[in-house]
NUTI-542056 format. One line per field, with one value per residue (C-alpha): residue number from 1; residue in three letters; x, y, z. Coordinates in pm, whole numbers, plus 50000, padded with zeros to 5 digits. Layout:
nr	[NUM	...]
rest	[ALA	...]
X	[X	...]
Y	[Y	...]
Z	[Z	...]
REM end
This chain:
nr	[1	2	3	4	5	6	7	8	9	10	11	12	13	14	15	16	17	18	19	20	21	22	23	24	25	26	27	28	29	30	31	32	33	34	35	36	37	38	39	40	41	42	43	44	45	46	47	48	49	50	51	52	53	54	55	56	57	58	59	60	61	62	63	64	65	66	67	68	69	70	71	72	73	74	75	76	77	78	79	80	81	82	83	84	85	86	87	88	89	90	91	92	93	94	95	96	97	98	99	100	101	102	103	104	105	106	107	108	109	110	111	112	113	114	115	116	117	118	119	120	121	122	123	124	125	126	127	128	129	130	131	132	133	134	135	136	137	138	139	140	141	142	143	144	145	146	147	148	149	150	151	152	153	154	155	156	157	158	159	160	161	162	163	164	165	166	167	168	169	170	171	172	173	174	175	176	177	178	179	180	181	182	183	184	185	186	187	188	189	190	191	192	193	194	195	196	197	198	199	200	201	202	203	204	205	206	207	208	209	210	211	212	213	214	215	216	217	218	219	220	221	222	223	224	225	226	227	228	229	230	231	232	233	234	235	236	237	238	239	240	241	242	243	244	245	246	247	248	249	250	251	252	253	254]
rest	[UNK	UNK	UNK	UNK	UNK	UNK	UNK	UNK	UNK	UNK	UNK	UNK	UNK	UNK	UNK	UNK	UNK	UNK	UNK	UNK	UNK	UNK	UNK	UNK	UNK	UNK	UNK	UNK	UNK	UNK	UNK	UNK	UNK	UNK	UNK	UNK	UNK	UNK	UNK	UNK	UNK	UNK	UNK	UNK	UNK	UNK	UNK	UNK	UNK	UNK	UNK	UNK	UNK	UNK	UNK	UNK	UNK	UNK	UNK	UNK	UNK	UNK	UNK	UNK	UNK	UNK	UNK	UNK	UNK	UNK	UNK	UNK	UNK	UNK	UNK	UNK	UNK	UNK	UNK	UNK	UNK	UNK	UNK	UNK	UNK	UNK	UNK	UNK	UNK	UNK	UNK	UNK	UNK	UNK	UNK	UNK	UNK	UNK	UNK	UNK	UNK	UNK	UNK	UNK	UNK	UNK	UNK	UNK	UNK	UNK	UNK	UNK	UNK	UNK	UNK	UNK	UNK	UNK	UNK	UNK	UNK	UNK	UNK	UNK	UNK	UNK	UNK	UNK	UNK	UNK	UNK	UNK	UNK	UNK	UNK	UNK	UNK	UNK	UNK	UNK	UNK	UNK	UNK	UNK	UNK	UNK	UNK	UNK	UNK	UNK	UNK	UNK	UNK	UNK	UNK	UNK	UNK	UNK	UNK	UNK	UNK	UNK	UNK	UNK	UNK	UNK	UNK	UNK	UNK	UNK	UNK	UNK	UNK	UNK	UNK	UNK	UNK	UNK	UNK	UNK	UNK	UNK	UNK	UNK	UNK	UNK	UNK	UNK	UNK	UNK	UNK	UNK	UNK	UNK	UNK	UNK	UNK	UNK	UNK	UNK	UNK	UNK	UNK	UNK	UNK	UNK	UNK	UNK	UNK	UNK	UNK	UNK	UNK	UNK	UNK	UNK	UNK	UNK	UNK	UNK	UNK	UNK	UNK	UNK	UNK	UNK	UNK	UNK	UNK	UNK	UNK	UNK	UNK	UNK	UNK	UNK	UNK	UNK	UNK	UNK	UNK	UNK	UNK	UNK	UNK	UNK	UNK	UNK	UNK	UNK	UNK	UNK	UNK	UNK]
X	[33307	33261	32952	33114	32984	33114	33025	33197	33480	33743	34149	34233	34612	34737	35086	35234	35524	35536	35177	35068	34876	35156	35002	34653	34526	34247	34244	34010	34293	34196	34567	34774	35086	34981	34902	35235	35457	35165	35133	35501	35537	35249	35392	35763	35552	35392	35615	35948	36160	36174	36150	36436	36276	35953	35812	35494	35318	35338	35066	35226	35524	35638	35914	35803	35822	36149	36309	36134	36254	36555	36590	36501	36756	36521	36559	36297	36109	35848	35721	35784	35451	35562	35740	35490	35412	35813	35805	35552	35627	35406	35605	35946	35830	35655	35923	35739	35851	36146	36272	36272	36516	36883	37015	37396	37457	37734	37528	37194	36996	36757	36782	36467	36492	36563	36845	36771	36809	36605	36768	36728	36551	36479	36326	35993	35828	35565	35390	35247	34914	35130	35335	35651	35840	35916	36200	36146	36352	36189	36324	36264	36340	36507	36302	36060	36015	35931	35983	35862	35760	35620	35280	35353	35613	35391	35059	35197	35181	35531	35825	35822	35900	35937	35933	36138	36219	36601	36549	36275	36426	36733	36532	36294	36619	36771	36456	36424	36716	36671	36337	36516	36788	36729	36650	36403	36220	36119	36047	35807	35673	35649	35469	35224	35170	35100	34953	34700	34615	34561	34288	34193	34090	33926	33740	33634	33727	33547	33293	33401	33306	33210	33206	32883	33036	33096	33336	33754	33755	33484	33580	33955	33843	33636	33915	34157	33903	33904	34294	34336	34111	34265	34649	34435	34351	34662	34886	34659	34700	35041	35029	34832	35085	35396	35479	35565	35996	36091	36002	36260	36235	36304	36640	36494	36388	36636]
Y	[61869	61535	61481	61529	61915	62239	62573	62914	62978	63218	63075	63240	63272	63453	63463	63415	63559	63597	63479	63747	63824	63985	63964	63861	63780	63686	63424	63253	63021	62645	62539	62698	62655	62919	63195	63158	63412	63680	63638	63670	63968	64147	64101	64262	64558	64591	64535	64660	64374	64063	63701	63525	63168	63068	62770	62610	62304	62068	62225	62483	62238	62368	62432	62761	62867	62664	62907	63276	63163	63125	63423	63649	63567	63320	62989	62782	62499	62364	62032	61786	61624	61263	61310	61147	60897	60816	60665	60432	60036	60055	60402	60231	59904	60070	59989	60207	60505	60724	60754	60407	60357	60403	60695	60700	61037	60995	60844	61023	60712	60540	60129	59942	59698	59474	59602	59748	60096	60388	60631	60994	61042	61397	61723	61892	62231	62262	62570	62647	62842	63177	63137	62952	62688	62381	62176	61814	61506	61200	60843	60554	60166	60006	59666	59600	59305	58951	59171	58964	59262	59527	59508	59631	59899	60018	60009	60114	59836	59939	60023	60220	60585	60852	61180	61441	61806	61799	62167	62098	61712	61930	62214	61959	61798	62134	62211	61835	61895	62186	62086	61806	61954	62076	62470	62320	62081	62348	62546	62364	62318	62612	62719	62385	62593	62963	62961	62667	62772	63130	62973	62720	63014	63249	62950	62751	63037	63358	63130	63324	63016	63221	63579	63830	64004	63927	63970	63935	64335	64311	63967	64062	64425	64159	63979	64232	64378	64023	63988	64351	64225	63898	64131	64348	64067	63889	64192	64209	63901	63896	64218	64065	63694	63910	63763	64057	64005	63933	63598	63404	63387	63771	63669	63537	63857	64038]
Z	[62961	63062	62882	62529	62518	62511	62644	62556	62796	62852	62855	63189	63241	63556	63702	64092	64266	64659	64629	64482	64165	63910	63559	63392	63030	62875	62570	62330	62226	62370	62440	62687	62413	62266	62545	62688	62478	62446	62866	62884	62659	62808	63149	63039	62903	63225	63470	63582	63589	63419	63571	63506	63584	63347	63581	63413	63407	63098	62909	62790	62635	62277	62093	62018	62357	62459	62192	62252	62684	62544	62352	62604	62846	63070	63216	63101	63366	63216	63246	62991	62869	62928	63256	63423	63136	63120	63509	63383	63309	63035	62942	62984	62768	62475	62195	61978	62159	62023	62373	62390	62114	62097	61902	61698	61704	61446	61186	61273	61307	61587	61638	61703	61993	61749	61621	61268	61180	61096	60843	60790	60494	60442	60579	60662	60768	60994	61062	61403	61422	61558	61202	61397	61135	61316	61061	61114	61043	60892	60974	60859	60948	60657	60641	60876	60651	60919	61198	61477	61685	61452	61554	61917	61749	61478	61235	60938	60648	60537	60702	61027	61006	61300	61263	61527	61626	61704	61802	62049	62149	62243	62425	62602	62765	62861	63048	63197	63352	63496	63645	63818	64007	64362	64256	64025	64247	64483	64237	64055	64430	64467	64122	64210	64575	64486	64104	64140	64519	64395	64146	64432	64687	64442	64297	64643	64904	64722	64512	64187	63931	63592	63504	63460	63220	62818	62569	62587	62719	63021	63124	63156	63355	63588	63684	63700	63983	64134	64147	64319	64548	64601	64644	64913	65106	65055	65185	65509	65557	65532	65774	66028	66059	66025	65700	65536	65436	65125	64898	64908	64515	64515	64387	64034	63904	63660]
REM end
């Protein structure tokens, strides 16, 4: 809220295809990272074919779901969450910023702008709320000692250190890429298009703003009433302008 405060609030996910309605959940969970893989898993229990093309917005950004995307024979595009930060000047000048820094691959080490070196030194887990272990390398610069810079590169007191997913570093650029090419462009148009103007019309267009019912059960039934009805009108719609072919994403279903 923009007043500091919070209300109770359901996480409402809903997927688009052909601008219609194809799958609905209901969450408590307050980041979208983690309603991602339970949306996608109810959706192949539910439907008859599998998407081949996740397209999402940066929100739902983890390793976690890089890897399960991955797994099940899907092409992750989701948004990385600095890929509008990263067009920035103030982005591109931050020399604090890993991506700023170079990295020798052969020697597993970053150099600071100004030229010293930031060593591997060991290994940690980290433990997502879903139970997913996250390994993480640890760098860190090997004197920072009359640096003339390190108060625009870092607060520590001692030496720098940096710590990084090479899983998820290496999954993040898979999925940049693919977001950038020409199929992914209009894609992530076209996600921008049909899931947020889905929300847009049953928000402004039907005036459907908060549920009457309570609990994870009822609210999800509600809305689940509210998308057929949104399909219904969609389809006549469709019947009525002689829109009726096929999407021209048909092709990215399994």
């Amino acid at each position: 809220m923009r007043n500091s405060q919070l209300k109770p609030a359901y996480n409402l996910q809903i997927g688009v295809e052909g601008e219609y309605i194809v799958g609905v959940d209901i969450s408590n969970e307050r980041s979208d990272q983690l309603t991602l893989i339970p949306f996608l898993e109810k959706l192949d229990e539910k439907l008859p074919k599998k998407f081949k093309n996740i397209v999402t917005d940066a929100g739902y950004e983890s390793e976690e779901n890089y890897v399960y995307i991955e797994e099940h024979d899907q092409t992750s595009y989701i948004k990385p969450q600095f890929y509008e930060k990263q067009k920035t000047k103030k982005f591109k000048s931050d020399i604090s910023k890993r991506e700023n820094m170079e990295y020798d691959y052969e020697n597993d080490e970053y150099i600071c702008t100004l030229g010293r070196r930031l060593k591997n030194i060991g290994l940690i887990n980290r433990t997502s709320k879903s139970g997913y272990i996250t390994q993480v390398t640890k760098y860190e610069c090997e004197n920072c000692e009359g640096c003339s810079v390190k108060n625009k590169c870092t607060k520590a007191k001692g030496n720098k250190q940096i710590q990084v997913s090479k899983k998820f570093v290496e999954k993040r650029k898979v999925s940049f890429e693919n977001i950038t090419t020409p199929e992914g462009i209009i894609l992530r148009m076209n996600r921008s298009i049909q899931a947020e103007g889905t929300f847009g019309v049953i928000k402004e267009d039907h005036g459907f703003r908060r549920f009457l019912l309570r609990g994870s059960v009822n609210v999800k039934i509600e809305f689940l009433l509210k998308a057929l009805a949104y399909n219904i009108a969609k389809l006549h719609n469709k019947i009525i302008s002689n829109r009726l072919g096929c999407s021209i994403f048909i092709k990215e279903i399994l």
